[in-house]
C-alpha positions in Angstrom: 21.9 -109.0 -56.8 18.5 -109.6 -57.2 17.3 -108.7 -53.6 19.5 -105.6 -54.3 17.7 -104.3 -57.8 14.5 -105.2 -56.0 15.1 -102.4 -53.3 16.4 -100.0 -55.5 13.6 -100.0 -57.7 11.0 -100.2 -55.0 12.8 -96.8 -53.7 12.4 -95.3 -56.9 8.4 -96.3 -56.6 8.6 -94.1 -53.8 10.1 -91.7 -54.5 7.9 -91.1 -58.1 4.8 -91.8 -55.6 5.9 -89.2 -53.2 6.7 -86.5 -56.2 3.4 -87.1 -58.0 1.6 -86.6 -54.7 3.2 -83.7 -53.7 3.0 -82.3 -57.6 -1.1 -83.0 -57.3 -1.5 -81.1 -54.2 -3.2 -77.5 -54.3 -0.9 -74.9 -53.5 -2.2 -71.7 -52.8 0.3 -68.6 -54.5 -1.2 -65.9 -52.3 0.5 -68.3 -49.3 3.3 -69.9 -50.4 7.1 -69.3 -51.3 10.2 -71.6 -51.5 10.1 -74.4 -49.0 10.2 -72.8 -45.3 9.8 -69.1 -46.4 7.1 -67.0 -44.9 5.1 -64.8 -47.4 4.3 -61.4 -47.2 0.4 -62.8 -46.3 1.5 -64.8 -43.8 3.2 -61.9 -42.2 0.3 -59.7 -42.3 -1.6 -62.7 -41.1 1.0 -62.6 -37.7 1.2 -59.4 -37.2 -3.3 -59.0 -37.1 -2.7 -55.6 -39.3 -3.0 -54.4 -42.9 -0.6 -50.9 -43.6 -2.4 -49.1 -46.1 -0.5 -46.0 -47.4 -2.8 -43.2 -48.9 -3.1 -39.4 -49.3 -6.9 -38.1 -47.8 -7.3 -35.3 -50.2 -8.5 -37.1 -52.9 -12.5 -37.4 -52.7 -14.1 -39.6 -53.2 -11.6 -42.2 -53.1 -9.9 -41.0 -50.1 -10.8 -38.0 -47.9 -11.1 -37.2 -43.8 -15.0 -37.0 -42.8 -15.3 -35.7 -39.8 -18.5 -36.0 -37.6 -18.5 -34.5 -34.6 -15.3 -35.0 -33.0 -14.7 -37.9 -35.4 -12.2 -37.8 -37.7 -12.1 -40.8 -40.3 -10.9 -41.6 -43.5 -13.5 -42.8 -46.2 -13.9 -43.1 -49.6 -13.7 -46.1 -52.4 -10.3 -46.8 -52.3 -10.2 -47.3 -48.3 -13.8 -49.6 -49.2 -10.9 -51.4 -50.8 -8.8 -51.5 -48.8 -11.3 -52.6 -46.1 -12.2 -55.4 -48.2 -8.6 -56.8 -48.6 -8.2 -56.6 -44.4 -11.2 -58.6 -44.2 -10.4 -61.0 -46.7 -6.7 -61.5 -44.3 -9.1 -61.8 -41.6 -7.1 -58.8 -40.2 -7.5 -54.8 -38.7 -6.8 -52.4 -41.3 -4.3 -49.4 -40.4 -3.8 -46.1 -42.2 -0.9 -44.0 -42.6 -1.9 -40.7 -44.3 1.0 -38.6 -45.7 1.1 -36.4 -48.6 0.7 -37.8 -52.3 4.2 -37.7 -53.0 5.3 -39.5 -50.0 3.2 -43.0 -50.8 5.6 -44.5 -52.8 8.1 -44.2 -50.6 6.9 -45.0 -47.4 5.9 -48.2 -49.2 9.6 -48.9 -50.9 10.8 -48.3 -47.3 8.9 -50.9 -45.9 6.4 -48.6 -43.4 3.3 -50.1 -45.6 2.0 -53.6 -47.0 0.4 -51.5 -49.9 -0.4 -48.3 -51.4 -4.1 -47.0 -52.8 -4.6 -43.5 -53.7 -6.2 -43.5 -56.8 -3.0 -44.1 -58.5 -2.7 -44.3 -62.3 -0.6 -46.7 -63.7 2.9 -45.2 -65.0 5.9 -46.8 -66.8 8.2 -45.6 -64.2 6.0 -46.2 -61.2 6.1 -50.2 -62.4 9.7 -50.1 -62.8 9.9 -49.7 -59.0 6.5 -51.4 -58.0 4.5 -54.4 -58.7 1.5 -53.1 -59.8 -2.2 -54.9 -59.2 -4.5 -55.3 -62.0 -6.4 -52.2 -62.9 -9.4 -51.7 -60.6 -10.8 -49.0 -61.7 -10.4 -46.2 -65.2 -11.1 -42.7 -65.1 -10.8 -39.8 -67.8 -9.4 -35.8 -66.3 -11.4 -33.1 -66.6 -10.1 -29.2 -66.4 -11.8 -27.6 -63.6 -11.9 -23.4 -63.9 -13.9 -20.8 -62.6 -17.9 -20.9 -62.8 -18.8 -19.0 -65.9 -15.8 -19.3 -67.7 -16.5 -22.5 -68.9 -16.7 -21.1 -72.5 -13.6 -19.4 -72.5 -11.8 -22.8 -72.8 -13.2 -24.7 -75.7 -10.4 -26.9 -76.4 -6.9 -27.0 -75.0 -5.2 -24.5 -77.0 -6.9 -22.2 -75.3 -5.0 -22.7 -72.1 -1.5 -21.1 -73.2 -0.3 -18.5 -71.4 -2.7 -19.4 -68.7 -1.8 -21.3 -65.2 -2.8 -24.8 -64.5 -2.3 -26.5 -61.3 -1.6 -29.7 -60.7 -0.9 -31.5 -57.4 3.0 -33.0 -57.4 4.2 -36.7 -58.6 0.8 -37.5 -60.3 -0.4 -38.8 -63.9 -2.3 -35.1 -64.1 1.3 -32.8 -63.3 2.6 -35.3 -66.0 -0.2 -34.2 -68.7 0.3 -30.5 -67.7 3.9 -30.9 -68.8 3.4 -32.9 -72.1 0.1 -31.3 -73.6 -0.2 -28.0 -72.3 3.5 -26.7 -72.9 2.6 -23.5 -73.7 0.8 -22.8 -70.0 2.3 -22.3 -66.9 2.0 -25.1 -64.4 1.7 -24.6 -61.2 2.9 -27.9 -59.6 2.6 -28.3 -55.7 1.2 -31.1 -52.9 -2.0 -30.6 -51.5 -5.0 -30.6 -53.7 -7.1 -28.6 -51.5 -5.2 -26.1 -51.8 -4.8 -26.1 -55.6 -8.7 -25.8 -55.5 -8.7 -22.6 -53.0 -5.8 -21.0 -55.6 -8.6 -21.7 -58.2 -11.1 -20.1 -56.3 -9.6 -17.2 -55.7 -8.2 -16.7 -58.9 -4.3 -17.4 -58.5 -4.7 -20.6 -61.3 -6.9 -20.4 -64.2 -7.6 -24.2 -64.3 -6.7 -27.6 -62.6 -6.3 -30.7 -63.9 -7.9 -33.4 -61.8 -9.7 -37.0 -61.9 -13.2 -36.6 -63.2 -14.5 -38.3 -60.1 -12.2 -36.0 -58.1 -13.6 -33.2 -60.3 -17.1 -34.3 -60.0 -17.2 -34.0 -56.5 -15.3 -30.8 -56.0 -17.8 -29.1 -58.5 -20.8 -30.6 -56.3 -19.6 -29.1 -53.2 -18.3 -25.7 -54.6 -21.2 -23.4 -56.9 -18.5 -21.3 -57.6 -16.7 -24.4 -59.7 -17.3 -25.8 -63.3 -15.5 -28.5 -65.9 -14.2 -26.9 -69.3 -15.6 -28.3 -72.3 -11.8 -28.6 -73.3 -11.3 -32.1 -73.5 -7.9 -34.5 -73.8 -7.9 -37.4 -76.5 -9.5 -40.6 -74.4 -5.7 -42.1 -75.1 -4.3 -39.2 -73.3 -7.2 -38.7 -70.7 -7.9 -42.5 -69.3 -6.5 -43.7 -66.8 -6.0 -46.5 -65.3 -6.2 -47.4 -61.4 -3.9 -49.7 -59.7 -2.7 -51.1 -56.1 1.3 -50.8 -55.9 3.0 -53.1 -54.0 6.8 -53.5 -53.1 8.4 -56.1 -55.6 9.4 -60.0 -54.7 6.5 -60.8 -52.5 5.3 -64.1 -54.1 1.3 -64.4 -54.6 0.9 -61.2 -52.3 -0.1 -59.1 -56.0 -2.3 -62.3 -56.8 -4.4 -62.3 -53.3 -5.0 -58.5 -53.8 -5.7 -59.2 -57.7 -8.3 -62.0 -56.1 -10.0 -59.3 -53.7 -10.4 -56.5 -56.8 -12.0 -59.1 -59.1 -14.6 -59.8 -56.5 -15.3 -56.8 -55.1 -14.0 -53.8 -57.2 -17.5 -53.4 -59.2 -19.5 -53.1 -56.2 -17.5 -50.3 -55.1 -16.5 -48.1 -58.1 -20.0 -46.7 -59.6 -19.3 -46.5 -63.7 -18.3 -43.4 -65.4 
């Protein structure tokens, strides 16, 4: 009986040992998952790629600069992105589609994660992991050169036509705070700011970065003093990922808090 007691308890020694061993261990979240499941950074890590979805209309955090007969995508966002490939030790790929298509292309599976200046929504986290913000921005109202005046506040939109480009935080603010103007609601962004230019809108609702840069390259461009309520006009920026891909939203989190800063200049 004795003999028998003695082996029992010496198994439970090892069994405690082998627990508090294991329990002392670091385990890194961005790597694993339940026992014999492969993460979504280990896939990336296998397959030598990183599939960033994004929509190049969007300067400066995406856009095409071409040079020569070079075409590539730049901006701050794909700086991100760039960052987070390196950081996998891995190439990054781009899929560029229009803005409304991101999110699904990534719910679908086609990319690993989605940057295009997104602002963080309700409904787009119902659907998506979001990352921690990375970057905030305000909108701004861009109208004609020298009709600035003509729109000191945002009453003095109504009855007047405001684009803004489709599925964003900006078509969203059309809708809610200027109910009495007509939006004009469509894809591309480019084209939003040609309708501007020649006349077709009277203002659109953009980033003030995106604004900012539009209004550099275009003399013929201005921001109204009109101005939404900072609760209404900041915006957050976020990385949406699909959901249920243990520490994958925690290695991207990891990359942003070391590297966002140097990217984005303040506001």
């Amino acid at each position: 009986m004795f003999k028998k007691i003695t082996i029992i308890a010496s198994g439970l020694i090892l069994c405690v040992a082998f627990i508090s061993g294991c329990s002392s261990s670091e385990i890194d979240p961005a790597t694993s998952g339940s026992a014999g499941e492969t993460t979504k950074v280990d896939q990336i890590k296998e397959t030598g790629k990183l599939i960033l979805a994004t929509s190049a209309d969007y300067p400066p955090f995406e856009t095409h600069t071409i040079e020569g007969d070079s075409d590539q995508i730049t901006g701050w966002d794909i700086d991100l992105a760039n960052k987070i490939a390196e950081a996998l030790s891995v190439e990054l790929e781009i899929k560029d589609m229009s803005f409304d298509a991101i999110l699904t292309a990534l719910g679908s599976g086609q990319a690993d994660l989605a940057i295009a200046g997104f602002g963080q929504t309700p409904e787009r986290d119902q659907s998506f992991d979001p990352s921690k913000p990375y970057y905030t921005t305000t909108n701004v109202m861009l109208v004609q050169a020298g009709k600035e005046s003509s729109y000191p506040d945002l009453a003095s939109f109504a009855g007047k036509k405001i684009g803004a480009q489709e599925a964003t935080v900006q078509a969203d603010l059309v809708a809610q705070y200027l109910p009495d103007s007509e939006a004009t609601v469509v894809k591309s962004i480019p084209n939003l700011v040609l309708s501007l230019k020649s006349g077709k809108i009277d203002g659109l609702l953009l980033d003030s970065p995106v604004a900012s840069d539009y209004i550099n390259a275009n003399s013929d461009l201005a921001a109204a003093p009109a101005k939404f309520d900072m609760a209404e006009a900041q915006e957050p920026k976020v990385i949406y990922v699909q959901k249920n891909q243990p520490g994958w939203i925690d290695f991207i989190n990891s990359v942003i808090e070391e590297q966002a800063q140097s990217i984005y200049p303040a506001l």
